[in-house]
N, C-alpha and C positions, 0 to 999 in steps of 0.2 A: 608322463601323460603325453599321447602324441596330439599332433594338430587336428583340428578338426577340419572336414572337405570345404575347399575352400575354391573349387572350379568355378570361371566365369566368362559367361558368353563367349563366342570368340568372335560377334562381331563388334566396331566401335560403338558402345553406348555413350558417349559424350565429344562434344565437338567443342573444343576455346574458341569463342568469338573477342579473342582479346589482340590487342595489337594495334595498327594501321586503321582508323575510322575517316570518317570525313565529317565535318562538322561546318553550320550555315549560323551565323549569329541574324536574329532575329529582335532584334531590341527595339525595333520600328512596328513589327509586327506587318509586315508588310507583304509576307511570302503564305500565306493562307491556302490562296484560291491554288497557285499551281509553284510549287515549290523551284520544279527548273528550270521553268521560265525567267525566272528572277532572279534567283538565287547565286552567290559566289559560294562556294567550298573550299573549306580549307582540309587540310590533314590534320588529324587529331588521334592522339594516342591513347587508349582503354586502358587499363582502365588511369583515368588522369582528372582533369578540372579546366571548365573551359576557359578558364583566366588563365591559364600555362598559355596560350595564342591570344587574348583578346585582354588588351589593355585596360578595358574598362572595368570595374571590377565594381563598379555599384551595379549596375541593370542587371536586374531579377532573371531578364529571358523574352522568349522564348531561347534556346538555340537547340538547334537540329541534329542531329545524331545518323548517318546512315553507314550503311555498310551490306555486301550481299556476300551468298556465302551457300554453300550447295548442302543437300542434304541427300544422303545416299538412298539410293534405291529400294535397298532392304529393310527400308525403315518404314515404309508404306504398310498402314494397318496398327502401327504400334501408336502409342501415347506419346504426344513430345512435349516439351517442355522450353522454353528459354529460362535461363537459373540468373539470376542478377545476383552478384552481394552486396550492393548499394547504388540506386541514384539519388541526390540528393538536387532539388526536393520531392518535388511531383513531375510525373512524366506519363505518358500516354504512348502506346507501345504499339506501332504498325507493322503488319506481316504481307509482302506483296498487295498493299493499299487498305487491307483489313485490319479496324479497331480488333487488337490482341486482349488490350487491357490498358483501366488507370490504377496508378498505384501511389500512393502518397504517404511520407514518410523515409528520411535519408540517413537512417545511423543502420537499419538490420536488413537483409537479403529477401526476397521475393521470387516465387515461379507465376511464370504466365504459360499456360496451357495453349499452343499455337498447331496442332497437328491438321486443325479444318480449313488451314490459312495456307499451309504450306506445299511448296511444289515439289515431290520426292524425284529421285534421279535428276535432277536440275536447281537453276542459277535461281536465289530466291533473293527479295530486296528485305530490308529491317531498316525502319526508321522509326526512331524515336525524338518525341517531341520533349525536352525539360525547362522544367523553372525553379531556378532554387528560390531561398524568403527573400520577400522586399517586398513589394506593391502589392502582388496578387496574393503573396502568402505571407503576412508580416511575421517579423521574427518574431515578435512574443507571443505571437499567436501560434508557433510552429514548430517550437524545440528544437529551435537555431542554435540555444547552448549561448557559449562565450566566445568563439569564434569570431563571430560579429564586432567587439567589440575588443578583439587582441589584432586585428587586420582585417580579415574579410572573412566571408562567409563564401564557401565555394561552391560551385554545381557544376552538372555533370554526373559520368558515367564513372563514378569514383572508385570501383570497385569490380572485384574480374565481370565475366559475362561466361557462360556455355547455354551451347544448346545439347539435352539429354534426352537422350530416353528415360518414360516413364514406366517402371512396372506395373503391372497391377494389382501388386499391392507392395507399400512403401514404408520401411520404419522412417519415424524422422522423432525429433523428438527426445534422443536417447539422454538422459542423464544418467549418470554413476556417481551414490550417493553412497562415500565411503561411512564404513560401519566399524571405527576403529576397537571398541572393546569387544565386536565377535568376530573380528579378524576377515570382514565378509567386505562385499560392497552390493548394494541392492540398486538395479538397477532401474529403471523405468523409459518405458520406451511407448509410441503408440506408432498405431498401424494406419494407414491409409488406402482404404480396398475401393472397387470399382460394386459396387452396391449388387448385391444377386437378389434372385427370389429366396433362394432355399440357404439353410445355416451351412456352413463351412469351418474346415481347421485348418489352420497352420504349423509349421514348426518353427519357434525363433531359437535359435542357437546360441550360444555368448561363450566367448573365451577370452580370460587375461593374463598375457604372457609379461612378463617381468624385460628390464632394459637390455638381458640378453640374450630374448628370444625366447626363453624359455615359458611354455605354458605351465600355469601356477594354477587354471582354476581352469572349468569348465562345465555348461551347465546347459542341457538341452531343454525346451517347455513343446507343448502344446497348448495353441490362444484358439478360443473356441472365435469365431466371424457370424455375429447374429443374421440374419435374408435382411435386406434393403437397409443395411449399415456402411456407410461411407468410415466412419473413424471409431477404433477400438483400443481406450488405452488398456496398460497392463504391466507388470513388472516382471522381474526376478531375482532370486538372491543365491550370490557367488560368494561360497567358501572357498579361501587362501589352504590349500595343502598344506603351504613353507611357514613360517614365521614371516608376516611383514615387514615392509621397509618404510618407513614414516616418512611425509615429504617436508621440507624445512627448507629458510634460507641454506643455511649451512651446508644441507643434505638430500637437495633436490629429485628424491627418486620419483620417479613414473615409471609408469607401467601401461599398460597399450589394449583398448577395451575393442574387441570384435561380435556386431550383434551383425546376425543375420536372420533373414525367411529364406527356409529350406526348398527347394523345389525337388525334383527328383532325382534331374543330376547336375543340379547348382545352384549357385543363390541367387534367389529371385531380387534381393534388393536386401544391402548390409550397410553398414556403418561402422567408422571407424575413429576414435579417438581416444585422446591419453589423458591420465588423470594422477591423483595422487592419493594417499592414503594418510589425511592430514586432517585433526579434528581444532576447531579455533573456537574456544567459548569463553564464556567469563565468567570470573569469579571473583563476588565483590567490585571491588573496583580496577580489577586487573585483567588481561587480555593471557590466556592461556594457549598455547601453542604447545599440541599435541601433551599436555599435561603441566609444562611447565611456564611459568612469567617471560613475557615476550613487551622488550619497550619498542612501539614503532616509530619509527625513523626515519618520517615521508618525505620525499617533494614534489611539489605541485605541479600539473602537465595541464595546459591548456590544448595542446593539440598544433601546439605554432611549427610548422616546417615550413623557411622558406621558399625554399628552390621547390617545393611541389605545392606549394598553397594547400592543398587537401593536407588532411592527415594521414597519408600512405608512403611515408619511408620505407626503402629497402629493408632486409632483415639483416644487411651487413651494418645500418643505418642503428636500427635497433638495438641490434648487440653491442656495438658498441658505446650506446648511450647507456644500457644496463650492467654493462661494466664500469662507466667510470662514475654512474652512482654507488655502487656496493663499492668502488677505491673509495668512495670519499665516506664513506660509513655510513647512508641509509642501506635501510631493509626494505622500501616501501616508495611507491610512486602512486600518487594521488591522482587518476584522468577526470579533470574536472571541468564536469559542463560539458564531456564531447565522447564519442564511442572510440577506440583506438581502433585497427583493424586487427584483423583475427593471429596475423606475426607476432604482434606484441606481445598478446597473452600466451603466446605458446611459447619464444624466449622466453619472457619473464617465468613460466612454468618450466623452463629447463637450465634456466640460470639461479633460482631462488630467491627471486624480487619481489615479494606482494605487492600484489595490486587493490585498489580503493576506486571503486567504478561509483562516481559519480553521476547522477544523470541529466540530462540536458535541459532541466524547467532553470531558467532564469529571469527573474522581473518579469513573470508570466501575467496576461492578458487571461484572467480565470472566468471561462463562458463555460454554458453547457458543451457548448462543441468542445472546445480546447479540451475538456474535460475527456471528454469520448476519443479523441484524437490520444492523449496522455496515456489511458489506459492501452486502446489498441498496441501504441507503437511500446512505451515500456514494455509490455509482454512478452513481444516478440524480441526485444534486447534482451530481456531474461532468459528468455529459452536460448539462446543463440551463444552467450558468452556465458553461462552459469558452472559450466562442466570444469573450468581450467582452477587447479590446485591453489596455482597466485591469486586467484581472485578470492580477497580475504575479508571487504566491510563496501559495502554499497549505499551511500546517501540518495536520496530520491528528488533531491534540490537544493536551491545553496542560497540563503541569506533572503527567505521566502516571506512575505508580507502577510499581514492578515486576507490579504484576496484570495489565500491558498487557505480554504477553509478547513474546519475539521471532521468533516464524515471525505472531504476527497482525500488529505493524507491519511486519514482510517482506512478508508479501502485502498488507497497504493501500498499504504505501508503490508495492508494484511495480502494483498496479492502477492508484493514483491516477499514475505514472507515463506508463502503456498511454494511459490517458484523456485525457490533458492534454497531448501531444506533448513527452513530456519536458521537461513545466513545473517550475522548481524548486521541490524538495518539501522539507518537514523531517516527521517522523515525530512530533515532541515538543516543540512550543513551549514553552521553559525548561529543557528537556534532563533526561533522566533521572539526572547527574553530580547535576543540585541537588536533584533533587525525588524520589533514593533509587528511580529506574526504573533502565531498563538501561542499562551503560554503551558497549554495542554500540550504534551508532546507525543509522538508516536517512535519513542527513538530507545536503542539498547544501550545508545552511549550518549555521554555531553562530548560539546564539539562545540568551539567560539574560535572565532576571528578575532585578534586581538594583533591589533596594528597601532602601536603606540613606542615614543619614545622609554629608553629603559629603564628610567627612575616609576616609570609609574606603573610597571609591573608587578611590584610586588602589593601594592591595595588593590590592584584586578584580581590578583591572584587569593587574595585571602578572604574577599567577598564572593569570589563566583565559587573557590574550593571548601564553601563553607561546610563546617562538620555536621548538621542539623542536614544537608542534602542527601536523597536516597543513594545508596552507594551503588554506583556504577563506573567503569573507565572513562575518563577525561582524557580528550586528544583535542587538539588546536587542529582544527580541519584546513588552516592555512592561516599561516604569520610570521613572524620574525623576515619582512623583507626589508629590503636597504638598498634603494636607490644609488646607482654607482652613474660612473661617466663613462661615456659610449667616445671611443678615441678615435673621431673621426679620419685624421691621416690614417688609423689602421683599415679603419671600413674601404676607402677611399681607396688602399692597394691592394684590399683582398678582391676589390669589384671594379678593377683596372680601367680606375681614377674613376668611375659615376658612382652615383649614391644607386644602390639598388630600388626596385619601384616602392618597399616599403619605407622610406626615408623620404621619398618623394613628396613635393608642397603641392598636392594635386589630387585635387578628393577623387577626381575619377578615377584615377592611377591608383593610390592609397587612400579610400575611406577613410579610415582614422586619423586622414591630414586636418579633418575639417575638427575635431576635438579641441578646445581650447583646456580639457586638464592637464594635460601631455601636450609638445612642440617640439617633440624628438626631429620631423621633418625640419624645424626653422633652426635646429639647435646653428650652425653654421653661422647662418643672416645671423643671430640674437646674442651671439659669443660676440663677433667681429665688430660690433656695435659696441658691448662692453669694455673691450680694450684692456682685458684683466693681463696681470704682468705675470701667469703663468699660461706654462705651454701646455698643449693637451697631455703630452704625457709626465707631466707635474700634476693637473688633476685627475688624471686617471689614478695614478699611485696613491695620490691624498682618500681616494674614492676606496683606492681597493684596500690599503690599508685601516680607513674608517670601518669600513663594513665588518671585516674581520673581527675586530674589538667590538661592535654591537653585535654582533650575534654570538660570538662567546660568550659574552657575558649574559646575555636573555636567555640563552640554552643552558647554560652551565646553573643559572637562576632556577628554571624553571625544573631542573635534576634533582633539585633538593625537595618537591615536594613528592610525595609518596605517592599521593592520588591521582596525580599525572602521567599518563598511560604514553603516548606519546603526542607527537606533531608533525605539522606538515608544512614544510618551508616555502614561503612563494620566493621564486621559485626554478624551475630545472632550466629554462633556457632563456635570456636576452629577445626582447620580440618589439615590434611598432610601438608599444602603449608603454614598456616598463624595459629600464637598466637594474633592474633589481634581485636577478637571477643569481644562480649560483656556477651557470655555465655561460659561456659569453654567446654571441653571436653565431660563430663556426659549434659548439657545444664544446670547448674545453673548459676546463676548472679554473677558476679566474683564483682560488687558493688551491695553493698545494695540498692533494688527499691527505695526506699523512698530517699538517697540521690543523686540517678541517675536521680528521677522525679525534682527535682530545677532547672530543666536545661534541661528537655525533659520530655516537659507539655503544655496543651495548653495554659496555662499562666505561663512565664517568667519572673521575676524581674531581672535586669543583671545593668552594671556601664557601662556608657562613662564615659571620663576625659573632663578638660580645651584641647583646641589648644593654640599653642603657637607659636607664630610668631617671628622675628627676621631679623633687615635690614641690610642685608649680601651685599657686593659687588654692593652695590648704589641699592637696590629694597628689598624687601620684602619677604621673603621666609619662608618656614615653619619649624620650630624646630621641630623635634621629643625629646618626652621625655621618661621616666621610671615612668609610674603609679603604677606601682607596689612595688617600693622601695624606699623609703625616709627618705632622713637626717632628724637627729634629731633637734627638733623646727620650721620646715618648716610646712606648713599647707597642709593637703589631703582635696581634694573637688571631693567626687566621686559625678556623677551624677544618680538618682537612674531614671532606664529605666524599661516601662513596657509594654511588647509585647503579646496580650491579644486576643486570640484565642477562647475563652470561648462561653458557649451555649449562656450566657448574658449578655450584659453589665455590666462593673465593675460602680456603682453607690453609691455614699458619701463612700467610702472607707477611713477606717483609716490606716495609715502607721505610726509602728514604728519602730523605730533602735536603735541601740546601738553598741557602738565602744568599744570594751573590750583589757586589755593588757593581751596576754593569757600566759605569766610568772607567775603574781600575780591576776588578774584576777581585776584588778584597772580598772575603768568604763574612758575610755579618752572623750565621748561624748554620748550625749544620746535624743531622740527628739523625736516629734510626726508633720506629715501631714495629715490634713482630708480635709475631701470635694474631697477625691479625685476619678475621672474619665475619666473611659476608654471604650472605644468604642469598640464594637467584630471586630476585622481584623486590631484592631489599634496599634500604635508603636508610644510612646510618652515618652517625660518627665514627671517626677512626683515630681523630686525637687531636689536641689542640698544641700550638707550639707559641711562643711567646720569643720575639724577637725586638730586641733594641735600636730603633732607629737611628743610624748613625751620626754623627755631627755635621755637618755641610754648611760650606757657604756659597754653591746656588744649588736651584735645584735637583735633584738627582732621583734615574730609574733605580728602582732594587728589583732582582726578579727572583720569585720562589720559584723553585724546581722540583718536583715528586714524582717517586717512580716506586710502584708499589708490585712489587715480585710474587708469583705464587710457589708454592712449593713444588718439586722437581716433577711430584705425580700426577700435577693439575695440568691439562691442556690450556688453560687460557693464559692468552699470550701479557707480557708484561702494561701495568697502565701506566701512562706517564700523560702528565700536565705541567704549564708553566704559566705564571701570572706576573705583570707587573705593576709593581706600585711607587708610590712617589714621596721622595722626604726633601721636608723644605728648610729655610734656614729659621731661625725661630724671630720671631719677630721684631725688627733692630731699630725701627724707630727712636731715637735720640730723645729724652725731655726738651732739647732747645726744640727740635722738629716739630714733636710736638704740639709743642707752646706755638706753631706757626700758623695751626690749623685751628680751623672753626669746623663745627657739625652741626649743621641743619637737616633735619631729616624728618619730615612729619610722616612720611611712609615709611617710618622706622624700617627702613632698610639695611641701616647700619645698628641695631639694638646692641645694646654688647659690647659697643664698641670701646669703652672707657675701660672696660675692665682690661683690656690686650692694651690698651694707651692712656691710661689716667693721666697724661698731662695735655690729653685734647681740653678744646673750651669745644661746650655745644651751647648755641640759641644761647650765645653773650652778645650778637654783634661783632662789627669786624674792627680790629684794634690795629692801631701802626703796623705790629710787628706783622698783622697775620697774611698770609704767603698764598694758603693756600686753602677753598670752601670745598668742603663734600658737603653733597646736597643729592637730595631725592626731590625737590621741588626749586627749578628756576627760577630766582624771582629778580623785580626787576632791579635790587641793590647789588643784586649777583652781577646781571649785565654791566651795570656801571663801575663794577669794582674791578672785572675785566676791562673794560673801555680804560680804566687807570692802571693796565698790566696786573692784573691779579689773574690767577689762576683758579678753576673750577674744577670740579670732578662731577658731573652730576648722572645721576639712575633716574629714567624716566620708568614710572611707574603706570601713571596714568593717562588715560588718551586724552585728556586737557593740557597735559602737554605743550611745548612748545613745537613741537615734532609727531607726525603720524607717525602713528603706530599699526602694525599688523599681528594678528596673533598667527604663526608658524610654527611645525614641527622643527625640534632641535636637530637632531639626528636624522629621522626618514625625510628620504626624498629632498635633501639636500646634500651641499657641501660646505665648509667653513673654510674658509680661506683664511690664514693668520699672511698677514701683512709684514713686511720689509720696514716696522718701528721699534726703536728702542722697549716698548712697553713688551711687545708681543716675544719680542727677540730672548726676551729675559723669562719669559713664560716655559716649561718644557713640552710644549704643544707638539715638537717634532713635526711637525706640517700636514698633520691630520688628528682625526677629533678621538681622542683616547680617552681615560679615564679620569684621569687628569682634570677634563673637564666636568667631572658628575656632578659636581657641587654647584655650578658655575652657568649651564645651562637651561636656558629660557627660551620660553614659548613666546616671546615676543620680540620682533624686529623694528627699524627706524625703515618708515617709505621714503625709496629715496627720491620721490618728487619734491620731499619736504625740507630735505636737506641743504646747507649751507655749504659753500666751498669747504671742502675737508680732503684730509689723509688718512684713507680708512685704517683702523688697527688690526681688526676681526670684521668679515663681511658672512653673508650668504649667498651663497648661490644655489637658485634650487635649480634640482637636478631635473627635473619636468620641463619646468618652463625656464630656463637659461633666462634669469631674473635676479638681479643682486639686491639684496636688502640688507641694510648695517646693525652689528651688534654694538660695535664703538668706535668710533672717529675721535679724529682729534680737529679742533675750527679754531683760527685765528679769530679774536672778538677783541676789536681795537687794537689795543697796545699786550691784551691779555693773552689768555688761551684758554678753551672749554674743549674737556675730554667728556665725550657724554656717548652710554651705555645703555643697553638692556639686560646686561651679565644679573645673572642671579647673586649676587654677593649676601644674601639672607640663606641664599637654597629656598627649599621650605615648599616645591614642587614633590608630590607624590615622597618617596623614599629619601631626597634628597635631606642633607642636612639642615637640621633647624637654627636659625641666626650664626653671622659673621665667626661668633666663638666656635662653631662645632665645624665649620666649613672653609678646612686650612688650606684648597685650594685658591679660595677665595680671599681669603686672609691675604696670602703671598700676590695676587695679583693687587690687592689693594696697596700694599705697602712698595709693589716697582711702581704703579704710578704715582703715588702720594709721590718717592723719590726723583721720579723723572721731571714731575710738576716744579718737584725743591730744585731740583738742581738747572733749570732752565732760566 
C-alpha cells in the first residue's frame, strides 16, 4: 500500500512563541492603570513557572507575561489563533492592548482566536495577565490537586505557546479506539468548520503505518457539513491488512495514526498521533492485559520536580526515571492528584510503563460552581491524554468525603466513561468505606490506602478481601511507605553547602515550612538539640535498611492473596513533606533494582507458615504465633508460595533451597522440588520444607535461599528469593534465678510465664532472697524496694502510669535507635528494625518530658518530626535500678503473637534483662 498525498502549504502555518519572555510580579496589585510606568521586568523562560525567578512562592499573583513577536504578511485574511498547552491558573490574554480572552483552568491546552487583534507584516505586543490558586482562586475550590500540599503550587506559562493558523475547517478531537478481536481500530474524530448557508462535504483521510513506516491500513470517507454547522462529529473504521502487533510492557509496539481533510491539492488541517493495539479488561477479580493476568506493579508520582517546581522535566528527565522504574520491577506509575505533561505519556507509550491518571479533586470544596468548573476542565483532560496506549486505569479523585455526592460522581464517573471507551474507572481512590465518603461506589475496581505497621496487615487484609464481596480487582491505590532519613551532609554537598529553597524554614521561600506534621526544614536545629550518639550516616543506613525489611515483607504478604490485583507504592521520589520514596532526592534507587525486583516482579516466590489452633475457654480459637523467630531445636516449616504474573506459564520447574547458618555459614537443610507448576494469574503452593533449628548459645541469623528454574523452553527468567529468620538460645534461667524473682503483673503482660519458669513466685510479696520484680504496674513497695537496691523490670501498660505515654507508629515514619547497653548489645537487632522485632513492637512510647534521668536501651525517633520518644530506659532509683518499657512482651497487636509463650523474640529479650538485672 503506498502513502497517501500528504502535500502541505508551503507557507509557515505555525510560529513557537516559546523561549525568552519577560515577566512583571504583581503581588501588590499595583501596576493596573499603566503597566510601564511602574513596572520592573524581569526575563522569564516559556514555557516555565514564575517561582523559577521569584522567591515567594505563597502569592497567588497577579504576574505579567509579555513578549512581542511579528506575524507575516501573508497571513492577512486567514484565521489565527494563539495555541497555549497550559497556564495554570487563570489568565486573561491581551493582543496589542486587546482583551483576546479568559481562560480558566491549568492541567489541559487552550486556543484564543486573535486574528481581529493582530498587526500582519509587523511587531505585534502579547501580554498576559495570570494567577494560579490561593486567595482569589482557592485550592479546593480549583483542582490544585496535591501539589499544594508536597511543596508548592506553581503558576505561570507552564507549557509551550504557538501562534497558528487556523483552517477553515479543523479536525481535532481524534481518538483511536483500538478494536482488538477485528484486527481494526475505529477511529473518531470531529470537525470544526466556519458555519455556511448551504450543506457541504468533506473528505477525511486516515492511514496507519506500522514502527517501520510501513502503511498497514488506509481508509478514505466522505463527512457530509450540514448549512450553519460550526462542529460535526464522525468516525471511521481501519482494517489491519497484516496480522497485528499487541502493545505490552514487555512489547511496546506503536503504530502512528494520520487523519486528514482533503483539499484539492493538500491538507487542509490533519492530525497526527501514535497508539497501540492493546485491550485491558477484567475478569472477575483480575486485570487482563490483552487476554492474559497482569499484576500491577505501581508507584506513586505526585508531580514533585525540584529544579523546575512545575511538573515539566526534560524527556531526557523522563526517560530516565521510567527506566530505573521498570530496573527495579514496577510495570505502572500512579500520576496522582496532577496531569503529567504530554512527554511522559508518550515515553511511557514507547517504553511499556502504564500509566494510572488520577485526577486532581482533592479535599474539594463541593459548590455548584466547583461542580461546573469539575466537569468543564476533566473533559478537556480526557480528550487531551485519552489516545496514549500506557494510559491503563484513571480515578476521578483520591480519598473523597461525603461532600463529593452521589449524582456528581454518577455523572463523572459516566462522562469520564463516554470519554475513554469504557476505560476502567474508580470514582474514589481509597474508597469512600475508609475515608467516611459514600458507600455507593461508582468504581470497576477496589482500591484502599492502607498505611499501617506490618503486623496488622493481615486482619486488614481479611476483612476488606472478604469472600461475600462482588468480585472485582483489588489494587492499593497507594501504601506500603516507610519513612527513611534525608542525610543532610549529603543534601548539603549536592547543593554546595545551602539547603535548597525546599528545605528552607521559611513559609514564603517553602510553604510547607509552615506544617507542623512534617519538619524536614528544622530537621538540622531538631537533631543538634538531640545530641543522638549516631552520625547521619548511621541513621541513614539504620533507615535504609529498616525500610527494605518492611516492605518485603507487606509486599511478599500481600502476594499470597489471590484477589489482589496489584498496588501502588508511595512513593517514586524523596520531596519537602515525605523521606518515604523509593528514589532519593537526585531520583536514584536508594535499594538496589535487583534486590527490590524479589519482591516486585511479576513473579514472587514469598513463605506462609503452619496455623495453629488452641482450645481456650471450652471451643477452638486461633493461636497466633512468631514465624520469624525460634527457639533453638524447634523445627521451621516455611511454606514456599508462588504468585506468578508472567507472559507464560511456569511449566516442570525446578526449585531449590537451602537453609544457611550465616555466623559460620554451616548448611542447616538443603532440597530440590521439580515438576513444578504454575498457572499465569496463579497463587499457589509449591511445597513446604521442615527445617531444624539449630542449637546456639546467642542469638543467630539463618537465612532460606530459593531459586526456582524453568524448563530450557520457557522464556521466563530464573525466580529467586532470600529470608531471614532468627534462633534463640532456649531458655536458661536457673531454678536459684528463678526463686530470685517475683511477678506482679495485673496487666497480665507476662501470662504464661510460670510455664517457661515454674520456680518464679508471683503476687507472694518480696522475700529476702528476691533480686529481682517484673511488674506491669509500679507500685509504691516497688519504689521502696529499689530505694533498698532492688531491681525492677517494669511494662507500662497504661496512661495512669507513672510516665506519659504517647500512642505511635512502630515502623512508619520513624526510626528505632538500639543503644550502646549491655541489654540491646545482647538482642540481634543489627542496628535497624528487622523481624526480629515482630513480636516485640508497640504502638506506644514513654514522653520524654516525663522521664527521669536515664540510659536509653531502644528509643524513637520519628522520622517527620526529628522528636525522640523512649521504648526502654534504664533509671537509677536510690540504691536500686528500674528498666521500664513499652516492648510488647505479650505481642497480641494485630497478627503478632499471642502471650510471652508464643513470642520467643520476646522471651529472649526478657531473659538478657532478667540476667543483666541478676548480675548487676
Amino acid at each position: 500500500m503506498t502513502d497517501m498525498k500528504m502535500n502541505m502549504p508551503k507557507s509557515v502555518d505555525r510560529i513557537s512563541l516559546n523561549g525568552k519572555w519577560e515577566a512583571s510580579i504583581d503581588f501588590a496589585h499595583a501596576f493596573r492603570e499603566d503597566l510601564n510606568a511602574h513596572t520592573q521586568w524581569r526575563d522569564i523562560i516559556v514555557p516555565g513557572c514564575w517561582e523559577q525567578i521569584e522567591a515567594n512562592k505563597q502569592a497567588d499573583g497577579p504576574v505579567w507575561y509579555r513578549r512581542s513577536f511579528d506575524v507575516p504578511s501573508e497571513w492577512m485574511g486567514r484565521r489565527v489563533a494563539l495555541d497555549f498547552g497550559g497556564v495554570n491558573y487563570y489568565c486573561e490574554i491581551y493582543v496589542n492592548g486587546g482583551l483576546a480572552c479568559k481562560h480558566e483552568g491549568g492541567w489541559s491546552g487552550f486556543q484564543a482566536r486573535v486574528e481581529g487583534l493582530l498587526a500582519f507584516g509587523a511587531e505585534n505586543e502579547l501580554l498576559i495577565m495570570v494567577y494560579k490558586q490561593g486567595v482569589r482562586f482557592p485550592l479546593r475550590a480549583s483542582l490544585a490537586g496535591f501539589l499544594p500540599d508536597v511543596g508548592v503550587i506553581f503558576g505561570g506559562i507552564w507549557k509551550p505557546v504557538h501562534l497558528q493558523l487556523v483552517p477553515d475547517v479543523v479536525i481535532r478531537d481524534v481518538f483511536a479506539k483500538p478494536r482488538v478481536l477485528h484486527q481494526a481500530v475505529e477511529v473518531e474524530f470531529t470537525l470544526l468548520t466556519v458555519p455556511s448557508d448551504t450543506e457541504c462535504s468533506v473528505t477525511v483521510a486516515a492511514e496507519i503505518k506500522d514502527k517501520h513506516g510501513k502503511v498497514v491500513s488506509r481508509k478514505e470517507q466522505t463527512v457530509k457539513i450540514p448549512s450553519a454547522v460550526e462542529r460535526v462529529e464522525d468516525k471511521l473504521w481501519l482494517m489491519f491488512e497484516d496480522a497485528i502487533s499487541l502493545w505490552s510492557p514487555e512489547s511496546p509496539t506503536l503504530y502512528q495514526l494520520h487523519v486528514a481533510v482533503l483539499g484539492d491539492t493538500c491538507e487542509i488541517s490533519s492530525h497526527d498521533c501514535r497508539f497501540g493495539m492493546k485491550e485491558l479488561e477484567i475478569y472477575r477479580d483480575q486485570f487482563l492485559l490483552n487476554g492474559k493476568p497482569i499484576y500491577l506493579r505501581g508507584v506513586l508520582h505526585w508531580g514533585w520536580y525540584a529544579d523546575t517546581i512545575a511538573p515539566i522535566p526534560s524527556r531526557d528527565e523522563i526517560r530516565e526515571e521510567l527506566k530505573r522504574v521498570k530496573e527495579s520491577g514496577f510495570n505502572l506509575v500512579k500520576h496522582c492528584l496532577y496531569v503529567p505533561v504530554k512527554d511522559y505519556y508518550e515515553l511511557a507509550d514507547e517504553m511499556g510503563v502504564l500509566l494510572w491518571q488520577e485526577m486532581p479533586m482533592w479535599l474539594p470544596e463541593v459548590t455548584p460552581e466547583f461542580k461546573e468548573r469539575t466537569f468543564a476542565q476533566f473533559e478537556s483532560i480526557l480528550r487531551e491524554v485519552r489516545n496514549h496506549p500506557s494510559l491503563s486505569i484513571w480515578t476521578l479523585g483520591c480519598e473523597l468525603d461525603q461532600s463529593a455526592d452521589s449524582t456528581f460522581l454518577q455523572e463523572l464517573y459516566a462522562m469520564a466513561k463516554s470519554l475513554t471507551d469504557q476505560a476502567i474507572i474508580r470514582d474514589n481512590s481509597g474508597s469512600g468505606e475508609c475515608y467516611g465518603g459514600l458507600l455507593k461506589e461508582y468504581a470497576d475496581f477496589y482500591d484502599y490506602h492502607f498505611y499501617t505497621d506490618f503486623h496488622f496487615f493481615p486482619d486488614l487484609l481479611s476483612q476488606f478481601a472478604g469472600s461475600w464481596r462482588e468480585d472485582k480487582p483489588w489494587v492499593f491505590g497507594e501504601f506500603c511507605d516507610y519513612d527513611e532519613f534525608r542525610n543532610l551532609d549529603t543534601t548539603l554537598a549536592d547543593h554546595g553547602g545551602e539547603l535548597p529553597w525546599w528545605l528552607q524554614y521559611d513559609e514564603a521561600v517553602n510553604p510547607v515550612a509552615k506544617e507542623e506534621r512534617w519538619q524536614y526544614s528544622r530537621q538540622a536545629e531538631k537533631l543538634a538539640k538531640l545530641n543522638l550518639p549516631f552520625s547521619h550516616a548511621q541513621l541513614w543506613n539504620n533507615a535504609n535498611r529498616s525500610a527494605f525489611v518492611y516492605r518485603k515483607a507487606v509486599l511478599e504478604f500481600v502476594r499470597t492473596y489471590a484477589k489482589i490485583s496489584g498496588y501502588v507504592i508511595t512513593s517514586i521520589k524523596d520531596n519537602p513533606i515525605a523521606t518515604s520514596a523509593v528514589f532519593d532526592d537526585k531520583g536514584q534507587p536508594k535499594q538496589l533494582p535487583e534486590k527490590f525486583r524479589m519482591m516486585n516482579d511479576a513473579t514472587v516466590m514469598t513463605l506462609t507458615w503452619d496455623n495453629r489452633r488452641s482450645w481456650i475457654g471450652g471451643g477452638d480459637r486461633l493461636v497466633r504465633w512468631d514465624p520469624f523467630n525460634y527457639t533453638a531445636g524447634t523445627f521451621i516449616r516455611p511454606h514456599l508460595i508462588i504468585s506468578h504474573y508472567g507472559s507464560s506459564p511456569l511449566e516442570d520447574g525446578l526449585l531449590t533451597w537451602k537453609m544457611v547458618a550465616e555466623a559460620d555459614g554451616n548448611v542447616l537443610g538443603e532440597g530440590v522440588l521439580s515438576s513444578v507448576v504454575v498457572h499465569t494469574g496463579e497463587v499457589r503452593e509449591i511445597g513446604v520444607l521442615e527445617i531444624a533449628a539449630p542449637e546456639v548459645e546467642t542469638p543467630s541469623a539463618v537465612t532460606l535461599r530459593a531459586t526456582l528454574t524453568m524448563a530450557s523452553t520457557s522464556d521466563e527468567a530464573p525466580v529467586c528469593n532470600a529470608w531471614t529468620l532468627w534462633v534463640y538460645p532456649k531458655p536458661a534461667l536457673t531454678l536459684e534465678e528463678q526463686s530470685m524473682l517475683v511477678l506482679d503483673d495485673p496487666f497480665h503482660v507476662f501470662a504464661g510465664l510460670s510455664t517457661i519458669y515454674p520456680g518464679i513466685r508471683t503476687q507472694t510479696g518480696l522475700q529476702d532472697n528476691t533480686r529481682v520484680v517484673i511488674t506491669s504496674q509500679l507500685l509504691p513497695e516497688h519504689e521502696s524496694f529499689m530505694e533498698q537496691g532492688g531491681k525492677v523490670l517494669f511494662v507500662q501498660r497504661s496512661q495512669y502510669g507513672p510516665f506519659a505515654l504517647k500512642q505511635l507508629s512502630f515502623s512508619r515514619e520513624s526510626l528505632q535507635l538500639f543503644h550502646d547497653h549491655p541489654v540491646m548489645n545482647r538482642y540481634p537487632h543489627e542496628g535497624h528494625t528487622s523481624l526480629s522485632m515482630f513480636g516485640l513492637a508497640t504502638d506506644t512510647v514513654f514522653d520524654y518530658a516525663s522521664l527521669p534521668a536515664h540510659q536509653p536501651l531502644m528509643e524513637r525517633l520519628d522520622a517527620r518530626l526529628f522528636e525522640r520518644a523512649g521504648y526502654m530506659f534504664e533509671s537509677a532509683q536510690g540504691q536500686g535500678t528500674l528498666i521500664a518499657t513499652t516492648l510488647r512482651f505479650e505481642g497480641g497487636l494485630g497478627a503478632q503473637p499471642q502471650g510471652i509463650v508464643n513470642n520467643t523474640g520476646a522471651r529472649y529479650l526478657l531473659d538478657t534483662t532478667i540476667k543483666y538485672l541478676l548480675e548487676g
